[in-house]
C-alpha positions in Angstrom: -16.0 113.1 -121.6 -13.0 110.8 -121.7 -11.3 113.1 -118.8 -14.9 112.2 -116.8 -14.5 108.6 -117.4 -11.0 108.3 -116.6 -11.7 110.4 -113.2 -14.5 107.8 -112.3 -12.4 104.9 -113.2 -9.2 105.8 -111.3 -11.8 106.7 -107.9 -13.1 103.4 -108.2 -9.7 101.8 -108.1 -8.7 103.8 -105.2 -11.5 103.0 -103.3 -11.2 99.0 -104.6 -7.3 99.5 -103.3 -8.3 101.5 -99.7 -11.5 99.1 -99.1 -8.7 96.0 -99.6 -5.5 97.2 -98.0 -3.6 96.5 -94.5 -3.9 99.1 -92.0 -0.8 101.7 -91.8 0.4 100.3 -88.3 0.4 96.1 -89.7 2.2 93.7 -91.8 -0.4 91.7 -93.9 0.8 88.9 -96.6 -1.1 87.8 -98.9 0.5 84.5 -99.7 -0.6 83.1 -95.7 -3.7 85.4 -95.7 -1.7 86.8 -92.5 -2.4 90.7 -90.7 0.4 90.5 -88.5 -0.8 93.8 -85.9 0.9 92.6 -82.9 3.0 95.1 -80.9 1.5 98.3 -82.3 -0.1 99.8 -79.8 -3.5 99.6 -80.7 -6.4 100.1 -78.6 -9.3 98.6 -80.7 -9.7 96.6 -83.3 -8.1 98.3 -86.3 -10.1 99.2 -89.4 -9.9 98.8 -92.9 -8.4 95.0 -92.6 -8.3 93.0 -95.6 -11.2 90.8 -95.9 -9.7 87.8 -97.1 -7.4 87.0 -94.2 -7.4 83.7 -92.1 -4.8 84.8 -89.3 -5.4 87.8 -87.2 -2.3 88.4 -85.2 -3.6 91.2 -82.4 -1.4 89.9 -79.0 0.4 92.7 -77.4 -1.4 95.6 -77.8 -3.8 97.8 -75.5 -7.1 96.9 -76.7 -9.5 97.6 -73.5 -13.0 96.3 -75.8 -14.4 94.2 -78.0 -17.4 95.9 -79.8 -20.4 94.1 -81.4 -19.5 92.8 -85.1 -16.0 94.2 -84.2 -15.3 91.2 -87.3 -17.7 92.0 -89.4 -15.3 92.9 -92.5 -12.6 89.9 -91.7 -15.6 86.5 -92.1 -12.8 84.2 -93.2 -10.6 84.7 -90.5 -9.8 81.0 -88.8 -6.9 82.2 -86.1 -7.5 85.1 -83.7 -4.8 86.1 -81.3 -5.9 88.9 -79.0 -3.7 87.4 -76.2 -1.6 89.9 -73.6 -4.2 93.3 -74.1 -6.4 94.9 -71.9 -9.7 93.6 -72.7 -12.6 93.7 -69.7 -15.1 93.1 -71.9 -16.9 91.2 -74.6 -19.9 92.4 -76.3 -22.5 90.1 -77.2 -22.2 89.3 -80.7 -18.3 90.2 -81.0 -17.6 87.1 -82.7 -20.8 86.0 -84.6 -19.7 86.6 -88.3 -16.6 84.8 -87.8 -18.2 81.4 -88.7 -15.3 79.7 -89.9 -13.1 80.4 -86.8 -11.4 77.6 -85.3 -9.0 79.2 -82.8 -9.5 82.1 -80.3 -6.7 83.1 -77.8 -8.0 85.4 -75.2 -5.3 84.6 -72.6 -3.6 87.6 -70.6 -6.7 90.1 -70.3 -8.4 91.5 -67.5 -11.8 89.8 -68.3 -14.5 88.9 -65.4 -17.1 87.8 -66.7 -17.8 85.9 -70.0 -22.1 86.0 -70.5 -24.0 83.3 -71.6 -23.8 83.0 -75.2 -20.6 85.4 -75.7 -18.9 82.6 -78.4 -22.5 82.4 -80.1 -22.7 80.9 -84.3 -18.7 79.4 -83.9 -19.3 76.3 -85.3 -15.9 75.3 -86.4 -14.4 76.5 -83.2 -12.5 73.9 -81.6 -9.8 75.8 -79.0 -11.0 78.3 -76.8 -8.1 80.1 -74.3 -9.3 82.0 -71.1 -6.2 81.5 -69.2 -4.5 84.0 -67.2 -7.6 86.5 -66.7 -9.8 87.3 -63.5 -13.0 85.7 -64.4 -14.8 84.4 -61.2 -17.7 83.3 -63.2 -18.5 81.6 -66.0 -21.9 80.9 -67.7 -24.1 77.9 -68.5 -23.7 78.0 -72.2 -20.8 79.2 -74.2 -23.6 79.7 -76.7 -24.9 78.4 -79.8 -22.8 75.9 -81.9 -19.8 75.7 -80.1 -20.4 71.8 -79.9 -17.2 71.5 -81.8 -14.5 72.7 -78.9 -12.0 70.2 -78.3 -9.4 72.5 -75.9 -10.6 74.5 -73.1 -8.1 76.1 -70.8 -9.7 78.7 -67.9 -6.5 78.0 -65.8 -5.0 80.8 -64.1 -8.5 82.5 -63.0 -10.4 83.4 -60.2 -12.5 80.7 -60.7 -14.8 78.9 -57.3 -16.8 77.0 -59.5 -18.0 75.8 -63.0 -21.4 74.8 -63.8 -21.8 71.3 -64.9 -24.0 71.8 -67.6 -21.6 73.8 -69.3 -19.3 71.1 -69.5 -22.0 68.9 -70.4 -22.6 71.0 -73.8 -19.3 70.7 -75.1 -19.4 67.0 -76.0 -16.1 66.6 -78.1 -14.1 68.1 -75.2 -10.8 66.2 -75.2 -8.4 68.5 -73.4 -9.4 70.9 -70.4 -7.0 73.2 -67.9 -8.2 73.7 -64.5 -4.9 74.9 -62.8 -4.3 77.5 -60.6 -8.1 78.8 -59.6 -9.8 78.8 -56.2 -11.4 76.3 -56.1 -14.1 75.9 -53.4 -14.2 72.1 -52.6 -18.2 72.3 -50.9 -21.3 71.2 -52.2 -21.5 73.3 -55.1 -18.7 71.9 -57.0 -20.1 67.8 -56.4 -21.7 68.1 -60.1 -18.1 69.0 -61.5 -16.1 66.1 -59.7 -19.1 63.6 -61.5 -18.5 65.3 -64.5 -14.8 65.2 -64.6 -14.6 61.4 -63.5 -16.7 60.3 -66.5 -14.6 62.9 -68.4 -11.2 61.0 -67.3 -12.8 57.8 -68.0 -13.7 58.5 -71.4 -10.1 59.4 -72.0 -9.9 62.9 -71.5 -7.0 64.9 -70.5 -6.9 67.3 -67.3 -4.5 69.2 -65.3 -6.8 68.3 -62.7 -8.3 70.1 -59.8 -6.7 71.1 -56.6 -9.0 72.5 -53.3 -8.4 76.2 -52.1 -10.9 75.5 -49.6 -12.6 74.8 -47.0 -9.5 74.5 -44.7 -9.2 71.0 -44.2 -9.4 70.1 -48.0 -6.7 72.9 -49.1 -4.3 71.3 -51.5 -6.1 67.8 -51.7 -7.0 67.0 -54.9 -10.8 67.2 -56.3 -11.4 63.6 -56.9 -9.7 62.3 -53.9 -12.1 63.4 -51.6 -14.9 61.0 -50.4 -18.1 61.4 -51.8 -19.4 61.1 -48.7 -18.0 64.9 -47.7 -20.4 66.4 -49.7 -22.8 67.4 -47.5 -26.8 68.6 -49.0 -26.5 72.7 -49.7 -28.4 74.6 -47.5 -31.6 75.2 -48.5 -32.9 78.8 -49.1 -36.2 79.5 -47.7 -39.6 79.7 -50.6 -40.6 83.5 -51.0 -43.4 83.7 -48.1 -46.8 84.6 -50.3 -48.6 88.2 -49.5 -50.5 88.0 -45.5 -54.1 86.4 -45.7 -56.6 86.4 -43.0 -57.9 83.4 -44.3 -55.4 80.8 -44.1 -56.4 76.3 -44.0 -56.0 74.8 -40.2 -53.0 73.2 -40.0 -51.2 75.0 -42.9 -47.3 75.7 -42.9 -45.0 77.4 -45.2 -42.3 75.3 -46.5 -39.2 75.3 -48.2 -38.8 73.1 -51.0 -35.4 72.0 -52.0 -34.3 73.9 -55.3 -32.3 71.2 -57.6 -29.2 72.2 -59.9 -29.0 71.1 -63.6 -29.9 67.8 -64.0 -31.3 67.2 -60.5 -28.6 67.6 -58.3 -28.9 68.7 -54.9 -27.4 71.8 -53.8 -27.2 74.4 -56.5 -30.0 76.4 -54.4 -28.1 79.7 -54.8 -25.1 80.8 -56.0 -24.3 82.2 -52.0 -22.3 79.9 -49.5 -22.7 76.4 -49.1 -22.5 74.6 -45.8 -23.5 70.9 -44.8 -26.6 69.5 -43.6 -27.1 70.0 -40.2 -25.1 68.2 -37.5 -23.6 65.8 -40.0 -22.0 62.4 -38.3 -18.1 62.9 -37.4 -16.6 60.9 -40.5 -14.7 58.4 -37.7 -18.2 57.0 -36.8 -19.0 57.0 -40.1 -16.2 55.0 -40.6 -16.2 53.0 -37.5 -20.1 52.0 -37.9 -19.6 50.8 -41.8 -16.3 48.8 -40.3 -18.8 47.1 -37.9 -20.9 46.2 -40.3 -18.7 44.6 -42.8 -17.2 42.8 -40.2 -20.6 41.6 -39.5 -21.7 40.5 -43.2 -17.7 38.9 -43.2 -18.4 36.9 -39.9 -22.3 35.5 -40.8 -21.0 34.4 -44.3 -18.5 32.5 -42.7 -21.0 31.2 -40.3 -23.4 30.4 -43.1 -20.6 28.1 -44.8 -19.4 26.8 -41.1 -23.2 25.3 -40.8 -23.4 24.2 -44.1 -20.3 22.0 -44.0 -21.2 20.9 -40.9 -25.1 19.8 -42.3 -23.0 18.0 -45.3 -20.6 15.6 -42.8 -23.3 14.8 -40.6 -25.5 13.6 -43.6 -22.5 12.0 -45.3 -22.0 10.2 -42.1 -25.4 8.6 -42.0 -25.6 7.5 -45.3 -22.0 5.7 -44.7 -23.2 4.4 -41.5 -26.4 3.5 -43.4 -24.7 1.6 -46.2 -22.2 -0.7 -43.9 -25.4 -2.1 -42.2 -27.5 -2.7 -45.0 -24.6 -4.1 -47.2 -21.8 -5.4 -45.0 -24.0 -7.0 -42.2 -25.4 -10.0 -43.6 -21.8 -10.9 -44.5 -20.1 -11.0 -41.7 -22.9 -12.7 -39.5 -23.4 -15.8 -41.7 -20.0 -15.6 -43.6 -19.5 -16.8 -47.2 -19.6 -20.7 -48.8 -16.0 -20.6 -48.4 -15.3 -19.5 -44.9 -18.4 -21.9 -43.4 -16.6 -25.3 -45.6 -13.8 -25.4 -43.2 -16.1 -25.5 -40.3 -18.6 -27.9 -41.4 -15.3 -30.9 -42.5 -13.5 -30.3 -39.3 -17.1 -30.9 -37.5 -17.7 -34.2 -39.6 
């Protein structure tokens, strides 16, 4: 009996010791609640980590994947570096026991696409690094929760666009990297110059955005172009409804202009983007608005012209008016003292 209880005590402490220790290949220390499993040559997310660590140390490796509730046994973890791997993709749900996280580093991948509500139930996240992959698109949500990032950094991608809205849900945003992406300066990006004035204005810090294209705005900056270059996307055609032999006089199909997020013009479809047709040459443009500056500048100056003119004429006649009512009578009859002389030398 004692031989039974002592073989049931020491399997539960060897399971206790195997459930709670590092994995061969990494370094974990207790004392920083650190698994340092950088440069080992892993190619997923290793098993059997211990479950109270904050600081996941995973750069280096040749991790292709992220599975769903690839975290599950690590919830505490606060740092995770899974920079310079070869992760494509991101399950859904990767990161949604890691509630208390507060820095992700995803730089150095090969990732393309990050889905809406990939960084879903992060509330304490607050830097998020996607530098130095291939996305070319990014979603309209981060997902739930992740209210709280104040560093975003996509530079270095393949990036033509990003959707205002997304921006828009990450109101504590105080640093953002745009650097180094294609960015297509038509009428799909206007939302995202709006957003990153007010952004600037508020204090925010940005490496800026710098045109790829179209040709003539290649190398200018995003928010020194005129707003007036942003033409109206095209608009894509409404779905024409099944044929009908009975059909109202006088009845067209139309296309109705689709809107992007918060009523903006132009986001009809993610396809190309050219301006409305046969737009004015931008020297007319410029030449017509000179004309009529000059214009308003020439009849003010008129207006105040006349009006000067209106106040001597009547300042005039009331002088005029005032020597004749006042000074007159004086100088026809004279005063008592002038007419004295007169009247003794006449006696």
């Amino acid at each position: 009996m004692a031989e039974g209880n002592w073989l049931l005590i020491w399997s539960v402490t060897l399971l206790a010791h195997t459930a709670h220790s590092c994995p061969e290949k990494c370094l974990c220390h207790k004392a920083s609640k650190t698994a340092d499993c950088k440069n080992r040559g892993f190619t997923e997310i290793p098993a059997r980590l211990p479950p109270e660590i904050q600081i996941l140390q995973l750069q280096n490796n040749r991790i292709w994947r992220i599975n769903q509730n690839a975290f599950t046994a690590t919830p505490l973890l606060k740092i995770l570096d899974l920079s310079n791997n070869s992760i494509s993709s991101v399950a859904l749900g990767a990161f949604q026991k890691l509630r208390y996280l507060q820095v992700l580093n995803l730089t150095r991948n090969l990732i393309h696409y990050i889905e809406n509500k990939t960084f879903s139930f992060l509330p304490h996240l607050k830097e998020l690094d996607l530098s130095s992959n291939s996305i070319i698109r990014l979603p309209e949500t981060f997902g739930n929760s992740t209210g709280n990032i104040t560093l975003l950094s996509v530079k270095h991608n393949k990036l033509q666009k990003m959707e205002r809205i997304l921006l828009e849900s990450l109101p504590n945003l105080k640093v953002v990297l745009f650097k180094d992406n294609p960015w297509q300066c038509n009428c799909n990006i206007f939302g995202m110059k709006l957003w990153l004035e007010s952004f600037l204005y508020r204090g925010g810090i940005s490496d800026g955005i710098i045109c790829s294209a179209p040709g003539v705005r290649k190398g200018k900056d995003l928010l020194k172009v005129p707003y007036e270059l942003f033409g109206a996307c095209a608009l894509r055609a409404a779905p024409m409804p099944p044929a009908s032999s009975h059909q109202w006089p006088g009845s067209e199909q139309r296309a109705w202009p689709k809107h992007g997020p918060h009523g903006e013009p132009g986001d009809g479809g993610r396809g190309g983007c050219e301006p409305k047709a046969r737009p004015r040459p931008v020297s007319l443009r410029h030449a017509i608005a000179t004309v009529v500056i000059t214009g308003v500048v020439c009849g003010v100056v008129c207006l105040m012209m006349l009006a000067a003119a209106v106040y001597g004429c009547a300042y005039a006649a009331i002088t005029a008016r005032y020597h004749k009512e006042h000074l007159g009578p004086v100088r026809q009859h004279g005063t008592p003292e002038e007419k004295e002389p007169f009247e003794s030398s006449m006696a």
